[in-house]
KOLDOZA-811832 format. One record per residue (C-alpha): x, y, z. Coordinates in steps of 0.5 Angstrom, whole numbers, plus 500, padded with zeros to 3 digits. Layout:
BEGIN
XYZ;...
END
This chain:
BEGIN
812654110;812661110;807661113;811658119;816662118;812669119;809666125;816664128;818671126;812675130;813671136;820672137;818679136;813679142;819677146;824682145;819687146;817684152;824683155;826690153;819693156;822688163;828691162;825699164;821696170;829692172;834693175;840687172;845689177;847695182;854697184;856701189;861704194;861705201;866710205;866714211;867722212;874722212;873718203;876712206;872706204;868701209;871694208;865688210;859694210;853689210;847692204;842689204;835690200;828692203;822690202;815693201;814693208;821695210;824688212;830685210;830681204;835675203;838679197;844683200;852682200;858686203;863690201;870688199;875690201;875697196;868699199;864696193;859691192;854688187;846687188;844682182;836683180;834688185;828690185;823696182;823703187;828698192;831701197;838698202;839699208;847699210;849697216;857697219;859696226;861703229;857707224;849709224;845706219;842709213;837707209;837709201;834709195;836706189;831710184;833706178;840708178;845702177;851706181;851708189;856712192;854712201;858716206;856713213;856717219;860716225;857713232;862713237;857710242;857704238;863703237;865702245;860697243;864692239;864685241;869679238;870675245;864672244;864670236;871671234;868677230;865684231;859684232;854690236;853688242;845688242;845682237;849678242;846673246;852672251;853677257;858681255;861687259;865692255;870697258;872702253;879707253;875712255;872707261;880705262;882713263;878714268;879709272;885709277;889703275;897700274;894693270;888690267;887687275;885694278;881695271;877690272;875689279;873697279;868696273;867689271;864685277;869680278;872676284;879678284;885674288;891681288;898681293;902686294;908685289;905684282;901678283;893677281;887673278;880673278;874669277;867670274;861667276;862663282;869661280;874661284;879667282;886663280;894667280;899661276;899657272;896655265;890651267;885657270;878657269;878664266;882664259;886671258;885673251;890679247;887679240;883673241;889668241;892666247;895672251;901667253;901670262;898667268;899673272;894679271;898684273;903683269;899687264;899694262;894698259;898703256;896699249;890697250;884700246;879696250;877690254;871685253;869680258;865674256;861671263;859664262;862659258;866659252;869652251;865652244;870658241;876658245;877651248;881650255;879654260;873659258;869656264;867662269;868666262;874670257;878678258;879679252;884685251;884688245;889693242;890699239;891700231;891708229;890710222;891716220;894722221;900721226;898722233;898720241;900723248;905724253;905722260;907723266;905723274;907724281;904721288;906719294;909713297;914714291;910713285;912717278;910714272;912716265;911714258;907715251;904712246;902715239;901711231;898713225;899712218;906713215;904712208;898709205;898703207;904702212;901704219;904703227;902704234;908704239;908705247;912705253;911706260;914706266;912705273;916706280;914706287;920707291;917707298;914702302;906704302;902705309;895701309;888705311;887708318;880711318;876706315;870710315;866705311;869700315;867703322;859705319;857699317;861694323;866691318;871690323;871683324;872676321;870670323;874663323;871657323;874650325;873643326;873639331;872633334;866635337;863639330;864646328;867652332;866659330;871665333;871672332;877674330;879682330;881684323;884691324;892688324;895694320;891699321;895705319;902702319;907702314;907695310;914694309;917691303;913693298;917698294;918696286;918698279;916695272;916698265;912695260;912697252;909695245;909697238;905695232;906695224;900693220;902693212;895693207;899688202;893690197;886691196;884684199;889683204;893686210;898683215;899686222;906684226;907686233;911685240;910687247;914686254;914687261;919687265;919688273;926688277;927687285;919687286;918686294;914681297;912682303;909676306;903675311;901681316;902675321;908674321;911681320;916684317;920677318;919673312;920678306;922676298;924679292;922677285;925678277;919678273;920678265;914677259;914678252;910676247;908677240;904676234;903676226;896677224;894676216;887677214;883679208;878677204;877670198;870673195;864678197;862673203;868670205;874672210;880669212;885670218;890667220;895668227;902666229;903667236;909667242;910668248;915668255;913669262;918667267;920669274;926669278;924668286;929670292;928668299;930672304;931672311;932677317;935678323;930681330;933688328;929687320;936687317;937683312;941677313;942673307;939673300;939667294;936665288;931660291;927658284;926660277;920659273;919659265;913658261;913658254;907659249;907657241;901657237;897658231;890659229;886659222;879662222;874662215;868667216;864665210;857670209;850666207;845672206;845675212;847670216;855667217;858661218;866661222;870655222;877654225;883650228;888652233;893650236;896651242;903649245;906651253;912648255;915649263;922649265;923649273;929649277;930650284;935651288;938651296;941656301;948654297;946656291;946649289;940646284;936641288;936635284;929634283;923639281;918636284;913642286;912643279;914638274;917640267;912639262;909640255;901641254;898642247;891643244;889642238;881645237;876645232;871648232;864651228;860656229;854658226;850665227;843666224;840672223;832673223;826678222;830683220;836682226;830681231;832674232;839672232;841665233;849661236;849655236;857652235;861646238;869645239;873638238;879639243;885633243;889635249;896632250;902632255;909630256;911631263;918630266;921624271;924626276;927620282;921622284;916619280;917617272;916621266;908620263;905622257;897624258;891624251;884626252;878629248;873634249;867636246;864642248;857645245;854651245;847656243;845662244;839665243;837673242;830676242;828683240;821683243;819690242;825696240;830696246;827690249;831684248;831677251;837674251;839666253;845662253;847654254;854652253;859647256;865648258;872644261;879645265;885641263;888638270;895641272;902637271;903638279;896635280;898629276;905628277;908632282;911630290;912636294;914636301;913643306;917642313;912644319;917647324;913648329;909642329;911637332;909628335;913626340;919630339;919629331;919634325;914633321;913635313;906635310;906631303;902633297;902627291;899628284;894623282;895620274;888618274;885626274;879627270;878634267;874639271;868640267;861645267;855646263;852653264;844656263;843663263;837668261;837675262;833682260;836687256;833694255;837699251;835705249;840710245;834715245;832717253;841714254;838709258;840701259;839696264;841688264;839683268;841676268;840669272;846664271;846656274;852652272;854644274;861644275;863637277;871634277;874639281;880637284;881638291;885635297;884628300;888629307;890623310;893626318;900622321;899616316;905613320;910613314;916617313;916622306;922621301;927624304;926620312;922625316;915622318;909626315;904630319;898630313;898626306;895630301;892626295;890629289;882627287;876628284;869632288;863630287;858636283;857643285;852649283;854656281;848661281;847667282;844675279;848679274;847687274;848692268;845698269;848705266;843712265;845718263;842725265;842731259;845735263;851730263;850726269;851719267;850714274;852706272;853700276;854693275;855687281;854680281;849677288;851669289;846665290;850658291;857658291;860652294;864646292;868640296;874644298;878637302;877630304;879628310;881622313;883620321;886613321;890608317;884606314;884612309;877610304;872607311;874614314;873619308;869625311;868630305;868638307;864642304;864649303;862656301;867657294;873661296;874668294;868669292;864674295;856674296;854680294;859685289;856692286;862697283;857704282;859711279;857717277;861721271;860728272;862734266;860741269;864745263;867743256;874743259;873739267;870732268;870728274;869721275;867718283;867711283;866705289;867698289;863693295;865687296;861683301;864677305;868671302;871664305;878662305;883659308;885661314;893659313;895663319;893659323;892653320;901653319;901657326;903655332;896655337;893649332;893644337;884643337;883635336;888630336;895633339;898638334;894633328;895641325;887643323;884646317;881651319;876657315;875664315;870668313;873675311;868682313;866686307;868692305;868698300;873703297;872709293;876713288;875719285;878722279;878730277;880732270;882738267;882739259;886745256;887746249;892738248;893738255;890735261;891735268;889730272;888729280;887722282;885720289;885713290;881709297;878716299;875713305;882711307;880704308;885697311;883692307;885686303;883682297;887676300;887676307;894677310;895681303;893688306;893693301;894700299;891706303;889713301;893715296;894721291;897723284;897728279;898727273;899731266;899729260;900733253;896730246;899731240;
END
């Protein structure tokens, strides 16, 4: 027995000596802190431990929200790499010891590169699989540009619709660009969530710190909408020392603008930001006259396209309406404003609150160059929204965020009308238009190693109020023309992001259940409807690093658009004063189809990416092929031989139905390089390769499902080819200048003069023929000179250098050369 005792005596010995001998070799755990040079920590720092042949292990974590972490079972000698967006990374050695303290290095490149559109988290936009475009403060400051309309189009490669009077769309890869309504096939984001507008030109730049644009599908992450892409806005949030900048400006044609922005902390945990701006243009502006880029290159002519009983006809059409002229009624002033309050709740969470509104009074409309200064209107535009923001952390690898957000957008019309003398005879308020968001969205973000799983619900309601009225001021007693609604969304969504071989493989894949649900309005037109669908809507990534700075990048997604209540359930009619059969007025009439189905999408595409800090030097080049099926379009039944609602015989029946399927394809171009000498050189553009769609169907007799004749079309308002090119120049520390263009080749509309006009009498007598044109190209350039003097700058903005009459929307002509001097004051 003693014996035994002795050897169980000896063998406990044994192992208590070879746990303390381990224990010298080991590591049980390692903590430590990561902050930045200013001694602030890094929340969600990743640390991972590296290999004997410098890779990545799975042993890793991210830092909380004091900047700590803990790495259990670390191994002898190990070292870490700690990597944060915005910062360089590092790579340091443990040496035995049981507590680390890193003080990360700033990279200002890096952070403009910050990507959330494409992942609903921060992420460096080299491990993105999806072609997104980010347009820096810097990039916004330099750019000559009202609202986040002119940002895009000079600098993103985008399709843009823009009048005068604060009205604009645009649209990405083939899409056709869209100004109204909640159905749009590019989703508009603030922050990630809604954005609560329908018109781009009702948003100012002034609290913006940067915008990110997501070209190709996004359904699996955002739900309705995301078909040619997502503009993501995202805005300021200043810590630190209280800081900002005062404004003013003074150009021709009227133009003063003033206004500030400035944030910071006020205590340790209670920051802001707050801006203010105001624009006026108090003169009606002149549209270009020397066209130098117009009259090099021969783009001085359109072409209109009809279609007759005998086939196609192409006209020349002179396209130098306006050359020089004065366009009247485009005077207007807008004001716009935001403030921001973000609270550190405690160490794990924080809350955000914050509110903007947009307000434009008395906005001149000018109306069709065709028709002169004689069909001008006026419009109030008022939005304002705002958002409750929670986030924080449950654990080392798991981030929760919650939003609540509102908005309002609502426009007043008044319809004018003018004597021969131009002086205005009478003005009423002829429609008012309300449209109210409310929403919410929950996000789990929950870290595996160095891969992440993010799950959510959000939920988004829209109500719209109409109410037109007559000559009397009198309410009409329908609304017919757009249908008083409420549309709800609930979406939810999975998406998980894995990375491989030490972040040279990254890997998306997710999918999104939406259930959307409307109520519409009866009216003594038609009967109040309720409609309820369900979509599906996957996605999956993928990005290689084939060698360094060489990437190869691929994505496939579906994605959809909810139809519009007017397409549904409207009735309008649209008296035709000028054609008529027989002597007898006539209307044409649309009328909505319940049976509609979503518009849909299912998009590839794969790129090359190479990107080299190094030698400052990036180019990406992607192909894109979409399948874009259910579009809804117009089936045009001419003189069906009845009479409208209100007794007057109908010229053309329109009926909403569904198209057949489409293709969108084409090249994406981003190339930027940049010279040690300062030079940097960039552009970026999109060439279509296929873009068209079944723009109407038409029928000529009684028999209207025997005499269908399907048109189709090149897709309008997409141009060709659009290349935006630049070169930024820093000659001294205290001047930098900025010279930009902007090409755009030629683009397919409706030709609406001439199809309302009064010389549309081809075919059957006065039947009112469709009729296309095809616009020329065109080229602006702008440029921008700044001097910086201690916290002051004076700047000398040029826009439309070649003085150029040229429009996005044919008809809609726009500004020509123009001037501003600005100062601004940093403090």
């Amino acid at each position: 027995m003693r014996n035994n005792f002795t050897s169980l005596r000896s063998i406990l010995l044994m192992l208590t000596l070879v746990l303390c001998s381990t224990s010298v070799f080991s590591q049980s755990a390692l903590t430590g802190l990561v902050k930045d040079a200013n001694g602030n920590p890094l929340v969600g720092a990743t640390v991972l431990e590296i290999g004997g042949l410098g890779i990545s292990t799975s042993n890793g974590t991210i830092t909380d929200a004091n900047g700590k972490f803990t790495i259990n079972r670390i191994n002898p000698g190990a070292k870490l790499r700690i990597s944060y967006q915005g910062f360089y990374t590092q790579e340091v050695e443990t040496r035995g010891l049981a507590d680390l303290e890193v003080t990360m290095k700033e990279n200002t490149m890096e952070l403009d590169n910050m990507v959330i559109t494409a992942t609903r988290s921060a992420r460096d936009i080299e491990n993105v699989p999806q072609q997104v475009k980010v347009i820096s403060r810097k990039e916004i400051d330099k750019t000559i540009a009202n609202d986040v309309t002119d940002v895009l189009k000079k600098t993103a490669g985008v399709d843009v619709i823009q009048y005068p009077g604060l009205l604009a769309g645009v649209g990405i890869r083939g899409f056709r660009p869209q100004f109204s309504g909640i159905n749009q096939r590019t989703l508009l984001l603030i922050d990630g969530r809604p954005a609560g507008a329908t018109n781009l030109a009702t948003i100012d730049m002034n609290n913006v710190e940067r915008v990110e644009v997501l070209k190709g599908p996004a359904s699996a992450l955002y739900g309705a909408q995301a078909m040619g892409g997502v503009i993501n806005l995202i805005t300021k949030k200043t810590k630190g020392s209280v800081g900002g900048q005062v404004f003013g400006g003074i150009g021709n044609f009227g133009r003063v603008e003033g206004g500030f922005n400035t944030g910071g902390n006020i205590t340790d945990r209670l920051d802001f930001d707050l801006s203010f701006k105001s624009f006026t243009q108090g003169d009606d502006f002149r549209m270009g006259g020397d066209n130098l880029s117009r009259d090099a290159f021969g783009w001085d002519d359109a072409t209109r396209i009809l279609w007759t009983d005998t086939g196609q006809e192409e006209v020349t059409i002179a396209d130098d309406r306006g050359d020089g002229d004065i366009r009247p009624n485009t005077s207007y002033s807008m004001y716009t404003g935001a403030f921001r309050l973000g609270y550190d709740l405690n160490d794990n969470w924080r809350i955000d609150a914050k509110a903007d509104r947009f307000f434009a009074e008395d906005v001149n409309l000018p109306g069709d160059i065709e028709n002169g200064d004689q069909r001008p209107n006026i419009k109030d535009v008022d939005r304002y929204g705002g958002d409750i923001i929670l986030n924080g952390t449950t654990g080392r690898n798991n981030e929760l965020t919650a939003k609540f957000f509102a908005a309002s957008e609502s426009n007043t019309n008044y319809r004018t009308s003018v004597n021969d003398t131009t002086t205005v005879r009478t003005s009423f308020v002829s429609g008012e238009n309300q449209l109210n968001w409310i929403g919410g969205q929950l996000m789990d973000r929950y870290r595996l190693g160095n891969h992440f799983i993010t799950a959510g619900i959000d939920y988004n309601r829209v109500e719209q109020d109409n109410v037109s009225f007559n000559d009397r001021g009198e309410a009409n007693p329908t609304s017919a023309q757009r249908p008083n609604f409420v549309q709800q969304n609930i979406g939810f969504y999975l998406q998980t992001e894995i990375n491989l071989f030490d972040d040279q493989l990254n890997i998306t894949a997710g999918a999104r259940n939406e259930i959307i649900d409307y109520d519409i309005t009866g009216t003594d037109l038609f009967p109040s409807r309720s409609e309820s669908n369900n979509v599906i809507n996957p996605s999956v990534g993928v990005n290689y690093q084939v060698v360094p700075n060489l990437f190869v990048h691929a994505t496939f997604g579906t994605a959809f658009t909810p139809v519009g209540a007017f397409q549904i359930a409207g009735y309008d009619e649209r008296f035709v004063d000028s054609n008529t059969r027989d002597g007898v007025d006539t209307v044409d009439v649309w009328i909505g189809n319940p049976d509609l189905e979503n518009q849909e999408s299912s998009t590839f595409d794969v790129g090359v990416r190479y990107a080299n800090s190094n030698n400052r030097f990036s180019i990406d080049i992607t192909y894109f092929n979409t399948n874009f099926e259910n579009n809804v379009v117009v089936s045009v039944q001419q003189f069906p031989g009845e009479l409208s609602n209100t007794g007057i015989a109908v010229r053309n029946l329109n009926r909403y139905v569904n198209a057949e399927e489409t293709t969108l394809s084409g090249l994406e171009l981003d190339v930027n390089y940049v010279f040690e000498s300062g030079i940097n050189l960039f552009a970026n553009g999109v060439y279509i390769l296929q873009a068209d769609e079944v723009r109407d169907v038409f029928a000529f007799t009684e028999d209207f499902e025997s005499t269908q004749r399907r048109l189709r079309l090149d897709m309008h308002n997409v141009a060709d080819f659009t290349l935006n090119y630049g070169v930024d120049y820093q000659i001294t520390s205290w001047f930098t200048s900025r010279l930009t263009g902007r090409y755009v080749g030629r683009r397919y509309d409706t030709d609406w003069s001439y199809y309302l006009g009064p010389d549309n009498g081809f075919g059957i007598e006065g039947r009112g023929d469709y009729a296309d044109v095809h616009y020329p190209s065109f080229m602006v350039m702008d440029f921008v000179g700044t001097v910086q003097l201690g916290n002051s700058q004076l700047s000398i903005q040029v826009g439309n250098i070649t003085d150029e009459n040229y429009y996005e929307k044919r008809g809609f002509n726009l500004m020509g050369r123009n001037y501003m001097v600005r100062y601004a004051l940093n403090f």
